[in-house]
C-alpha positions in Angstrom: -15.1 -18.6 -114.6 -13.4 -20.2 -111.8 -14.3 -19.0 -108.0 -11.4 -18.1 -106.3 -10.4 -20.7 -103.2 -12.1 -19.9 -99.9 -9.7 -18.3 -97.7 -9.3 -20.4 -94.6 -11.0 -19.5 -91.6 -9.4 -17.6 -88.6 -9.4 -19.0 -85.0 -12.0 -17.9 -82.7 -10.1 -16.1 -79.5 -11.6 -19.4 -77.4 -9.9 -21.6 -80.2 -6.6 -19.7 -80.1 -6.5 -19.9 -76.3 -6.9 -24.1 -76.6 -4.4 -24.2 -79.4 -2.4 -22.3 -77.2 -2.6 -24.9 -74.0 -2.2 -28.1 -76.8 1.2 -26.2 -77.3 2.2 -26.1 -73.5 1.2 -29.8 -73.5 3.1 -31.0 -76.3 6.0 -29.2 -75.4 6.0 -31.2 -72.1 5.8 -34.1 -73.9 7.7 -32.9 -76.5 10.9 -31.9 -73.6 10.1 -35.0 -71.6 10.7 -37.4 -75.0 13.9 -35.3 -75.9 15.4 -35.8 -72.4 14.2 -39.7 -72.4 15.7 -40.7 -76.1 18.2 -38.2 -76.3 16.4 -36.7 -79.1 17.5 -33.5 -80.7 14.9 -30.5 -80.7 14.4 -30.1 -84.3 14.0 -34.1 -84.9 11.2 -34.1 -81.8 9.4 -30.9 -83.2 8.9 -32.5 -87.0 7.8 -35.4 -84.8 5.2 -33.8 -83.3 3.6 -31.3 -85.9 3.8 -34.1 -88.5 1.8 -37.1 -85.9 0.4 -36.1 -82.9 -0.9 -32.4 -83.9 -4.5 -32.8 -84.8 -4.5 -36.5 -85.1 -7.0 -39.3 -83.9 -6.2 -40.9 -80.3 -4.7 -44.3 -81.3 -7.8 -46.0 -79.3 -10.3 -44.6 -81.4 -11.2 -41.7 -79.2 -11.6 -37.9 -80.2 -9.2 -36.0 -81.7 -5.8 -34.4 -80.6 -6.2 -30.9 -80.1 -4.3 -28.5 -82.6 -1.5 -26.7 -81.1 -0.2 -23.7 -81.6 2.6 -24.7 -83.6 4.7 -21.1 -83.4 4.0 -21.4 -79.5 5.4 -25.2 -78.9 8.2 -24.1 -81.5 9.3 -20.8 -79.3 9.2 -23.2 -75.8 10.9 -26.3 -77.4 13.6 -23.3 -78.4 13.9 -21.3 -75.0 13.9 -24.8 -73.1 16.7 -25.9 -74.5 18.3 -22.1 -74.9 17.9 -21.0 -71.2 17.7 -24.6 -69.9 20.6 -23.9 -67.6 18.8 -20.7 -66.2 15.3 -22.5 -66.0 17.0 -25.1 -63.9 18.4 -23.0 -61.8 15.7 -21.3 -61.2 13.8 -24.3 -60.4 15.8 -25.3 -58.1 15.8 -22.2 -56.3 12.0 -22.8 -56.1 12.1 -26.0 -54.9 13.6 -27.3 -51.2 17.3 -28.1 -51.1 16.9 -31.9 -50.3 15.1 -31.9 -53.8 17.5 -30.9 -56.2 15.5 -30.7 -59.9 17.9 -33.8 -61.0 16.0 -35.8 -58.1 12.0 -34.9 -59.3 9.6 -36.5 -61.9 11.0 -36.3 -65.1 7.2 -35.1 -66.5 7.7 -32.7 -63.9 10.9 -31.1 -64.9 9.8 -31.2 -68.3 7.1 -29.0 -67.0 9.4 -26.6 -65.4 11.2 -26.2 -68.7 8.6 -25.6 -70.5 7.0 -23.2 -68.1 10.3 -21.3 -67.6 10.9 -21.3 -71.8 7.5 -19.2 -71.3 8.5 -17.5 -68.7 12.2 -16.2 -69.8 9.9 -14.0 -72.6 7.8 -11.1 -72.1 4.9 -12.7 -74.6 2.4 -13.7 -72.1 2.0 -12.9 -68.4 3.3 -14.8 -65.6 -0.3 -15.4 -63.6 -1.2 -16.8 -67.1 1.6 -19.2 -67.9 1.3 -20.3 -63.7 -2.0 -21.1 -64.7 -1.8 -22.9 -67.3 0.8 -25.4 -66.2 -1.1 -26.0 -63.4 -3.6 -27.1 -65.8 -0.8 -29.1 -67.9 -0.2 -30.5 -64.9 -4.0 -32.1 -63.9 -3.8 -33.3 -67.2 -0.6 -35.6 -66.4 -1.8 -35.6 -62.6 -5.1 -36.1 -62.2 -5.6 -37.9 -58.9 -2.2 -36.4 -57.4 -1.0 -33.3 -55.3 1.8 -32.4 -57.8 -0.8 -29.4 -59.2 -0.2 -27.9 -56.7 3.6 -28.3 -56.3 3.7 -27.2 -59.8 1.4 -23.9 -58.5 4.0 -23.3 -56.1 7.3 -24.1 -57.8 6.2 -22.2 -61.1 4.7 -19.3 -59.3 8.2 -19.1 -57.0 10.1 -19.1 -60.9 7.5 -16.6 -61.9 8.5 -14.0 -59.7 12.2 -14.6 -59.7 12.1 -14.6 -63.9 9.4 -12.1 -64.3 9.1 -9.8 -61.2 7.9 -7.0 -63.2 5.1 -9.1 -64.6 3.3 -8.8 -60.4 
């Protein structure tokens, strides 16, 4: 008698909520690369679940996290969907000399990405501020733009999701 195949295991809540932020990470990376190479959405995403999800840091180092591939997916989608809204939106948020065509292009990638989670009801707005503030250290470590980002995505929050405050 053959045993039956172990089913595989489920996430911890603590592992969900990482895969999760590797989602909001790659999708910034994922957005930036698309506006760079002029790279379609559904080319980038095959990209990015087939090589970087998971996978060992080219140097040797640990391990990429695992994203949450339905998560990066739904923002990759809703960037490119509602980019015209997110950007206005951004731009709303930030002053008029700084137009979102002028800023980092990590950093509008950002704001996509933020406002692709924020143009859904799925998660609440405090949490997707804070997270991209945390996407943001992670491509900022030594620089003040986590705190533009707090600002900017919190102003986007609150015009996109007003009910979520």
């Amino acid at each position: 008698m053959t045993e039956a195949p172990e089913a595989p295991r489920k996430p911890t809540p603590e592992e969900k909520r990482r895969m999760k932020s590797a989602a909001r990470l790659y999708a910034v990376q994922a957005l930036f690369q698309m506006e760079a190479s002029g790279q379609g959405v559904d080319r980038v995403v095959r990209e990015f679940e087939s090589f970087r999800f998971g996978l060992p840091l080219e140097d040797g180092g640990e391990e990429l996290a695992e994203g949450d591939a339905n998560l990066f997916r739904r923002l990759l989608d809703d960037a490119v969907t509602w980019q015209a809204r997110i950007d206005q939106a951004t731009d709303r948020a930030l002053v008029a000399k700084w137009p979102i065509a002028r800023i980092d292009p990590v950093l509008r990638a950002l704001f996509r990405a933020a406002g692709a989670e924020l143009v859904t009801p799925d998660t609440p707005p405090k949490v997707v501020i804070t997270e991209f503030v945390e996407v943001a250290r992670a491509f900022f470590p030594e620089g003040r733009e986590p705190k533009f980002v707090n600002a900017v995505v919190d102003h986007m929050a609150h015009e996109l999701r007003p009910d979520g405050f």
